[in-house]
N, CA, C and O atoms as CSV, one atom per row, in Angstrom:
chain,resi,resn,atom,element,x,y,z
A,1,UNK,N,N,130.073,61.356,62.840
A,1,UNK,CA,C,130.923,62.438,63.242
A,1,UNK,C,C,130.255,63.789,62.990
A,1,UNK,O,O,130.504,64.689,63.791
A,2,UNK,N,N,129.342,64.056,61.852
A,2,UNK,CA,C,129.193,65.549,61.708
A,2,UNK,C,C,127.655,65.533,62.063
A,2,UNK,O,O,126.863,66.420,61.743
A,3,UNK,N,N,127.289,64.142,62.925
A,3,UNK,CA,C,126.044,64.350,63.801
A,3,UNK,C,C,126.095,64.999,65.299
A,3,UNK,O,O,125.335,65.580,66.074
A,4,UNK,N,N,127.623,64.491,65.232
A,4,UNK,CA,C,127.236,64.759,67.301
A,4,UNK,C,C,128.187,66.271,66.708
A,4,UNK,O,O,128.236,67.037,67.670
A,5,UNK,N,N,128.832,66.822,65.623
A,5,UNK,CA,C,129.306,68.293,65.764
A,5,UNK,C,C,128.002,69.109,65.941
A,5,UNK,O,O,127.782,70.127,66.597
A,6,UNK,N,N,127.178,68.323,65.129
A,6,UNK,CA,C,126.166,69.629,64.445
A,6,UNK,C,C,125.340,68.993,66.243
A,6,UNK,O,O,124.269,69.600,66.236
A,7,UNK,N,N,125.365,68.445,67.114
A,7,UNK,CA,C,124.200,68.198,67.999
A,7,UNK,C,C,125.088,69.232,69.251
A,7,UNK,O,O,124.657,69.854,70.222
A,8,UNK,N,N,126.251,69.089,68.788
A,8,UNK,CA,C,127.267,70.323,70.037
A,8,UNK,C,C,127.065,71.634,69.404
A,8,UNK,O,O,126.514,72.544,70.024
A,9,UNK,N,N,127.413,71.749,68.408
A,9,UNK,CA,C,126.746,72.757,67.968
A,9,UNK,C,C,125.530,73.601,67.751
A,9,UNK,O,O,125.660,74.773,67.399
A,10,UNK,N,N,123.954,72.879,68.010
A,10,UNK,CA,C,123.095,73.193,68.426
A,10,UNK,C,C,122.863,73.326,70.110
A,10,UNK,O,O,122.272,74.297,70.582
A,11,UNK,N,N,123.179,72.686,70.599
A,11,UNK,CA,C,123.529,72.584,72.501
A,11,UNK,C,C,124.280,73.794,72.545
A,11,UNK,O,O,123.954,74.412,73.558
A,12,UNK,N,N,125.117,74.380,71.906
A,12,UNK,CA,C,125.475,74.899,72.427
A,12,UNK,C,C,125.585,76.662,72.327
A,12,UNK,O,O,126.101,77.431,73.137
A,13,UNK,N,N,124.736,77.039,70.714
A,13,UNK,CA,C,123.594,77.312,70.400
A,13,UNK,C,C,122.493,77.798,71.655
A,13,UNK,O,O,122.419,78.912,72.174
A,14,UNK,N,N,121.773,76.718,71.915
A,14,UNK,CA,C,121.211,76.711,73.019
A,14,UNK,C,C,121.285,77.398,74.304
A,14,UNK,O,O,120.529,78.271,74.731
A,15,UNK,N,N,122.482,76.787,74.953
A,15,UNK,CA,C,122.944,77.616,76.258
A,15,UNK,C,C,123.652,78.867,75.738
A,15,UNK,O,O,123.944,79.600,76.683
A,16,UNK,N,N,123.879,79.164,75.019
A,16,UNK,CA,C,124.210,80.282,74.802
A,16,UNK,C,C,123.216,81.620,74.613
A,16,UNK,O,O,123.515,82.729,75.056
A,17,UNK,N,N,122.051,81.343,73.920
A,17,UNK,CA,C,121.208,81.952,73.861
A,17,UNK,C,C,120.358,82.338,75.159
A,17,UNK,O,O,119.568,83.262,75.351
A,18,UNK,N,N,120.957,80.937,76.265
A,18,UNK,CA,C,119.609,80.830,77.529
A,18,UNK,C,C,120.813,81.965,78.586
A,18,UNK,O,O,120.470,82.548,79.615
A,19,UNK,N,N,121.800,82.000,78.139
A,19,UNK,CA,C,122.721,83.324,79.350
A,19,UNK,C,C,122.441,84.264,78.232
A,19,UNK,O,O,122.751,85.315,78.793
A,20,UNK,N,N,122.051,84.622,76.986
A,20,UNK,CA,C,121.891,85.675,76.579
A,20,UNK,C,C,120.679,86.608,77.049
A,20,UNK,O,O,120.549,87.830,76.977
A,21,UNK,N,N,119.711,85.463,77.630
A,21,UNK,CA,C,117.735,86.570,77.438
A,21,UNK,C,C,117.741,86.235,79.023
A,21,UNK,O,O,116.802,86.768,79.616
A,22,UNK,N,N,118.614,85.455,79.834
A,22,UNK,CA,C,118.396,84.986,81.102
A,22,UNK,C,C,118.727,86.818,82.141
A,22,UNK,O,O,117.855,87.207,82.919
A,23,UNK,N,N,119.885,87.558,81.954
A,23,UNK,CA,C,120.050,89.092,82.470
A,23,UNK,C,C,118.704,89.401,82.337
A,23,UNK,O,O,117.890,89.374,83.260
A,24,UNK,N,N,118.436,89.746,80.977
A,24,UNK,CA,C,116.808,90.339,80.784
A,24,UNK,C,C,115.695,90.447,81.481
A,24,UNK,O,O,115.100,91.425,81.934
A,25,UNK,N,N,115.413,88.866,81.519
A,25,UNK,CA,C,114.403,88.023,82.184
A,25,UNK,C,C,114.581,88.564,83.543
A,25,UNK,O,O,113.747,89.322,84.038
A,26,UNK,N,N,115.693,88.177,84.180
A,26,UNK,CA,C,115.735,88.630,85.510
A,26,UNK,C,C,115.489,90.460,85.761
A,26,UNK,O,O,114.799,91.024,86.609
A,27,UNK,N,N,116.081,90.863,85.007
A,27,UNK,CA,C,115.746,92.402,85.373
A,27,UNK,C,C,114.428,93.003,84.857
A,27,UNK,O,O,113.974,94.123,85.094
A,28,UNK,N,N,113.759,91.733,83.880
A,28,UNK,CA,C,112.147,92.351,83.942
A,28,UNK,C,C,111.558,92.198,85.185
A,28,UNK,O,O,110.831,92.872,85.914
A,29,UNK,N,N,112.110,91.068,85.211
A,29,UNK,CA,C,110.699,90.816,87.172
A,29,UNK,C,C,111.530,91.793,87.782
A,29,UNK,O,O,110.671,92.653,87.975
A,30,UNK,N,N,112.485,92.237,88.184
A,30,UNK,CA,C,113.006,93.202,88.806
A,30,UNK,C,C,112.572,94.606,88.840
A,30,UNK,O,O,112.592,95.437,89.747
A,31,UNK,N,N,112.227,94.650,87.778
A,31,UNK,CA,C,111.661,96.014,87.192
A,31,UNK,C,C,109.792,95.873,87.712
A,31,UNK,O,O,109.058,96.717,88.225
A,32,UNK,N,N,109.573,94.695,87.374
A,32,UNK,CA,C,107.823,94.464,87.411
A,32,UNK,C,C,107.656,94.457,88.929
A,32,UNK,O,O,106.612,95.054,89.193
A,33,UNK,N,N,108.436,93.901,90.336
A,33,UNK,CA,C,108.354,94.453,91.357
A,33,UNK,C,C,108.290,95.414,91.860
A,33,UNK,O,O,107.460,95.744,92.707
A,34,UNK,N,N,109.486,96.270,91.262
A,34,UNK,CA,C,109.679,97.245,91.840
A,34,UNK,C,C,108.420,98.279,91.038
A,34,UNK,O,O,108.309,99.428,91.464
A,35,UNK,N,N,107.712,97.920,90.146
A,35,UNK,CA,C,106.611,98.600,89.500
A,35,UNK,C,C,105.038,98.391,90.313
A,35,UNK,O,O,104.009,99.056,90.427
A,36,UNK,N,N,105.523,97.116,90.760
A,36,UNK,CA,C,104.048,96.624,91.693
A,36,UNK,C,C,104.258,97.731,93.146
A,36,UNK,O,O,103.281,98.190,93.738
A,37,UNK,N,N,105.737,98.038,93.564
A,37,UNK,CA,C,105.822,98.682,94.969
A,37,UNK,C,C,105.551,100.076,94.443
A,37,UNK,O,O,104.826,100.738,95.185
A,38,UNK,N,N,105.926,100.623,93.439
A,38,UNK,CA,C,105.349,101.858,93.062
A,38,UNK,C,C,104.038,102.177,92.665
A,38,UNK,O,O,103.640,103.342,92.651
A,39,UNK,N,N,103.187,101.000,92.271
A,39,UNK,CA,C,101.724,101.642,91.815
A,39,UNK,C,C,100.820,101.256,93.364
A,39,UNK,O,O,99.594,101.370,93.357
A,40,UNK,N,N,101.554,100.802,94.641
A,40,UNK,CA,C,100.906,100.329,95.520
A,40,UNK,C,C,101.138,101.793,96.425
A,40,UNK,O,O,100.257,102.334,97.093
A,41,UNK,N,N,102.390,102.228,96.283
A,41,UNK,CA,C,102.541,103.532,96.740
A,41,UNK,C,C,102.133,104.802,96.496
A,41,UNK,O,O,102.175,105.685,97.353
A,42,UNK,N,N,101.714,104.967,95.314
A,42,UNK,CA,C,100.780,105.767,94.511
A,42,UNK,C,C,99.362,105.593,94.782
A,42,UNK,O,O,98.517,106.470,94.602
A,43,UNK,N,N,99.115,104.286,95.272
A,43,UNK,CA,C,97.779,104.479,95.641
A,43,UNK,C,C,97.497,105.116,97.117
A,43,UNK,O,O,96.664,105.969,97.423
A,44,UNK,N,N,98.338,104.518,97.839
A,44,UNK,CA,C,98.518,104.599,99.266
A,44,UNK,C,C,98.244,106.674,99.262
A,44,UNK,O,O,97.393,107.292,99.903
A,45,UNK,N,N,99.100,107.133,98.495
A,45,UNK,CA,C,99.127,108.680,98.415
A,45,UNK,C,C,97.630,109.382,98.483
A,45,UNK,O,O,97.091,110.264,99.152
A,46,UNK,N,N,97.224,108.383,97.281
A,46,UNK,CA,C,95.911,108.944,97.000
A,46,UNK,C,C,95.191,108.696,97.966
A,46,UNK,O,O,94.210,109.438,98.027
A,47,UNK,N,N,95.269,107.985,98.722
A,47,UNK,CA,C,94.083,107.624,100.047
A,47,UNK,C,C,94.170,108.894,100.698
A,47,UNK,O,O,93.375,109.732,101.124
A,48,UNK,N,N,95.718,108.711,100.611
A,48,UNK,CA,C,96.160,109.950,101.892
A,48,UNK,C,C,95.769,111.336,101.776
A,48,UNK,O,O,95.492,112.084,102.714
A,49,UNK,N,N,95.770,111.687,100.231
A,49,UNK,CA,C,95.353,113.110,99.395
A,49,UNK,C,C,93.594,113.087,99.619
A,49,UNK,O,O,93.093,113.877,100.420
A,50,UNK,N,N,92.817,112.208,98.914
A,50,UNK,CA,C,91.718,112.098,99.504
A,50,UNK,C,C,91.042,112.433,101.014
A,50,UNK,O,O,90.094,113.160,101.310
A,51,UNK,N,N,91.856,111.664,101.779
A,51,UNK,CA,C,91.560,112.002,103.441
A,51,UNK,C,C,91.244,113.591,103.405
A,51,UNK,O,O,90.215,114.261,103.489
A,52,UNK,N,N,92.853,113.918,103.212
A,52,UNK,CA,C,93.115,115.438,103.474
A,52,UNK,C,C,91.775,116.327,102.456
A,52,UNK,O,O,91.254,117.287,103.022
A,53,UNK,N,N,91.458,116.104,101.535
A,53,UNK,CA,C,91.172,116.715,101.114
A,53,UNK,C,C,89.365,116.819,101.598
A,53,UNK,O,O,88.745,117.792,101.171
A,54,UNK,N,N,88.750,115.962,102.327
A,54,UNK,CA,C,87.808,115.901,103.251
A,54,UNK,C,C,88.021,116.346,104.042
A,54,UNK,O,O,87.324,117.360,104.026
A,55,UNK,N,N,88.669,116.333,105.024
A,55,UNK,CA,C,89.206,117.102,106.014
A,55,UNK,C,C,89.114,118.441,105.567
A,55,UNK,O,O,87.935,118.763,105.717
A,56,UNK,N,N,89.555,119.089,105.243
A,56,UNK,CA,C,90.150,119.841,104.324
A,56,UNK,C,C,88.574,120.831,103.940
A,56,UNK,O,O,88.663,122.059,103.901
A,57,UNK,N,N,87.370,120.217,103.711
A,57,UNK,CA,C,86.166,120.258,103.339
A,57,UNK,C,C,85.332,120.691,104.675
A,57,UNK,O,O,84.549,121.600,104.952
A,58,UNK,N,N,85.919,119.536,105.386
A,58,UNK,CA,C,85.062,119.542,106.605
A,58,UNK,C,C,85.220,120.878,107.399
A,58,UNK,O,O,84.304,121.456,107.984
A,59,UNK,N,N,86.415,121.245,107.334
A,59,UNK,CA,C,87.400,122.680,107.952
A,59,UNK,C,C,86.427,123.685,107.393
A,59,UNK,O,O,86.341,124.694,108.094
A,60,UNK,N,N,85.668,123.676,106.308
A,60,UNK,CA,C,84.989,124.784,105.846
A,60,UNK,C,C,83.572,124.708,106.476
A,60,UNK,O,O,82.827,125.648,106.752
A,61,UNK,N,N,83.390,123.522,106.624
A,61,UNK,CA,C,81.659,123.475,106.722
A,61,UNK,C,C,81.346,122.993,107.955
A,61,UNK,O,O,80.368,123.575,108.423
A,62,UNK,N,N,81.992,121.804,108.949
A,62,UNK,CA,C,81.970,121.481,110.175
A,62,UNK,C,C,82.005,122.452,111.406
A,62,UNK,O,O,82.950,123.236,111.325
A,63,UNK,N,N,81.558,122.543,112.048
A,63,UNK,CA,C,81.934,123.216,113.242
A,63,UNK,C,C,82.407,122.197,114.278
A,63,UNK,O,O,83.496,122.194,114.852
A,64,UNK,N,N,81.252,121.205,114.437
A,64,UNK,CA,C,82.172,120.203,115.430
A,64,UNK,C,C,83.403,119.344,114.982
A,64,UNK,O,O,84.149,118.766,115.773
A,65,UNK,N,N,83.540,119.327,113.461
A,65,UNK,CA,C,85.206,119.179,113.208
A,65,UNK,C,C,85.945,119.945,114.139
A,65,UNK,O,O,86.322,119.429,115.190
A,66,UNK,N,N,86.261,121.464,113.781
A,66,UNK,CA,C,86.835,122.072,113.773
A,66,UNK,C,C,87.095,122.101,115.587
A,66,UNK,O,O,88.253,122.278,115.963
A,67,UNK,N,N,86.179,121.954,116.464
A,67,UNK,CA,C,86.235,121.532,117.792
A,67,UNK,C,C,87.031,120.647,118.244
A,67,UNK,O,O,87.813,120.662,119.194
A,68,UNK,N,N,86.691,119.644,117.261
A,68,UNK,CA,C,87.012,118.249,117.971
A,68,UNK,C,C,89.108,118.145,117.738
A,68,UNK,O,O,90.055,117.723,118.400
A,69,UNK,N,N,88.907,118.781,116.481
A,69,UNK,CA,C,90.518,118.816,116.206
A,69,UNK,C,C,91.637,119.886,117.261
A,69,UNK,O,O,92.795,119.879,117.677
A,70,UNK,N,N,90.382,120.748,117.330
A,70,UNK,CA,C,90.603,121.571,118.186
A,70,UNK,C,C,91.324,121.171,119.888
A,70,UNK,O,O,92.469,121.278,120.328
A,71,UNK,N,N,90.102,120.711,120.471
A,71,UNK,CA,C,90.589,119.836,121.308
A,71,UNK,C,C,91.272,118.720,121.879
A,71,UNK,O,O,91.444,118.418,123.060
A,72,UNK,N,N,91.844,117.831,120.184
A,72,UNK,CA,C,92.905,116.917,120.302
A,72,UNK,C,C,94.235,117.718,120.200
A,72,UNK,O,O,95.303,117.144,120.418
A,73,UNK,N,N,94.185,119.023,119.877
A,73,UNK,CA,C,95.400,119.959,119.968
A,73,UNK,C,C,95.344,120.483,121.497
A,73,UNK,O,O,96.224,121.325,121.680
A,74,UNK,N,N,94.522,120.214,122.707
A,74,UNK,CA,C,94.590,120.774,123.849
A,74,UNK,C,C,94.192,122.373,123.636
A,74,UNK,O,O,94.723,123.150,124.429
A,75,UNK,N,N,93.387,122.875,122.728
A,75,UNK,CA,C,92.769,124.073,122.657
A,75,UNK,C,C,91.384,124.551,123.199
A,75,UNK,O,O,90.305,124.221,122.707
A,76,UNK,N,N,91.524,125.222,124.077
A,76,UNK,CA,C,90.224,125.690,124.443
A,76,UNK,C,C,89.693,126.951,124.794
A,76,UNK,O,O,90.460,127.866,125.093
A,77,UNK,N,N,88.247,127.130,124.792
A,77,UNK,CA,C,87.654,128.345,124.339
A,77,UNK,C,C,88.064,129.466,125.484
A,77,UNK,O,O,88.422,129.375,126.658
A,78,UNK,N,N,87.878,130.378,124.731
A,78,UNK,CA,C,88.470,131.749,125.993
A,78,UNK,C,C,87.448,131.985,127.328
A,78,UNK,O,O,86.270,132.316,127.189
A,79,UNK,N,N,88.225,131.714,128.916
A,79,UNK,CA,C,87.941,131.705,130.009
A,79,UNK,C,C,87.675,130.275,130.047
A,79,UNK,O,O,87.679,130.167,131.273
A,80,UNK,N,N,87.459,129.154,129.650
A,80,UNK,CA,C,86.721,127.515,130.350
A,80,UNK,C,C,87.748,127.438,130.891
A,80,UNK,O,O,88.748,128.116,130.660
A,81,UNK,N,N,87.589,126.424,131.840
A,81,UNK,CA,C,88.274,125.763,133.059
A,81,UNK,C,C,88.784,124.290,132.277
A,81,UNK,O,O,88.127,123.445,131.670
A,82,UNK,N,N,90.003,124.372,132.529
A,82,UNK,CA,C,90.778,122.973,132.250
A,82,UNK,C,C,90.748,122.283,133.333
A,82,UNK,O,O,90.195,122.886,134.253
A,83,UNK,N,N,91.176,121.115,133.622
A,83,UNK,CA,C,91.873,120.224,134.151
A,83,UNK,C,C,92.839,119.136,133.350
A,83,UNK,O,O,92.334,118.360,132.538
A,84,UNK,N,N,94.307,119.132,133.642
A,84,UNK,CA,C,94.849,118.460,133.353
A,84,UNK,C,C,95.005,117.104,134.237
A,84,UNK,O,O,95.152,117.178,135.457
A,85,UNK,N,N,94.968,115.981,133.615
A,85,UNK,CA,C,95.466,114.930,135.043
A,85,UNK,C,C,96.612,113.980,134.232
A,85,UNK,O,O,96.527,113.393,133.154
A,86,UNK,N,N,97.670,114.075,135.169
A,86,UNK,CA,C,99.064,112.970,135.249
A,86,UNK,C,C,98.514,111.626,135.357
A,86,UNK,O,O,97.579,111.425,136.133
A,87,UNK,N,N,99.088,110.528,134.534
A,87,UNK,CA,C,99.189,109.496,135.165
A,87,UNK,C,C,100.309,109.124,136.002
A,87,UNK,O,O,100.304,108.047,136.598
């Protein structure tokens, strides 16, 4: 008799402890995802800050940068002849 109390009493012990750290558990990986989508996004920035900041470089020292951007804005030099064509 005060084998199977004390064996319910450890069981139960047991599950009790496993809904106590089980919230936790789950909201660490919760947390550790949402930590993996933030240091992946932080990097992503830095690519993006980097770029710019070549760019950014090139604007000082390029000339055919500064053309070429030029002309993906449809800008061109004073008096040349355009042509636009429709598809």
């Amino acid at each position: 008799m005060f084998k199977s109390c004390a064996f319910l009493i450890v069981i139960t012990i047991l599950i009790g402890g496993w809904f106590m750290i089980r919230h936790p558990l789950q909201r660490r990986a919760g947390l550790e995802a949402r930590d993996k989508e933030l240091a992946e996004s932080i990097e992503t920035k830095r690519q993006e800050i980097a770029k710019l900041l070549e760019n950014q470089r090139r604007f000082k020292t390029d000339a055919d940068f500064i053309e070429t951007i030029a002309r993906q804005n449809r800008r061109v030099f004073p008096g040349e002849l355009i042509f636009i064509f429709q598809d």
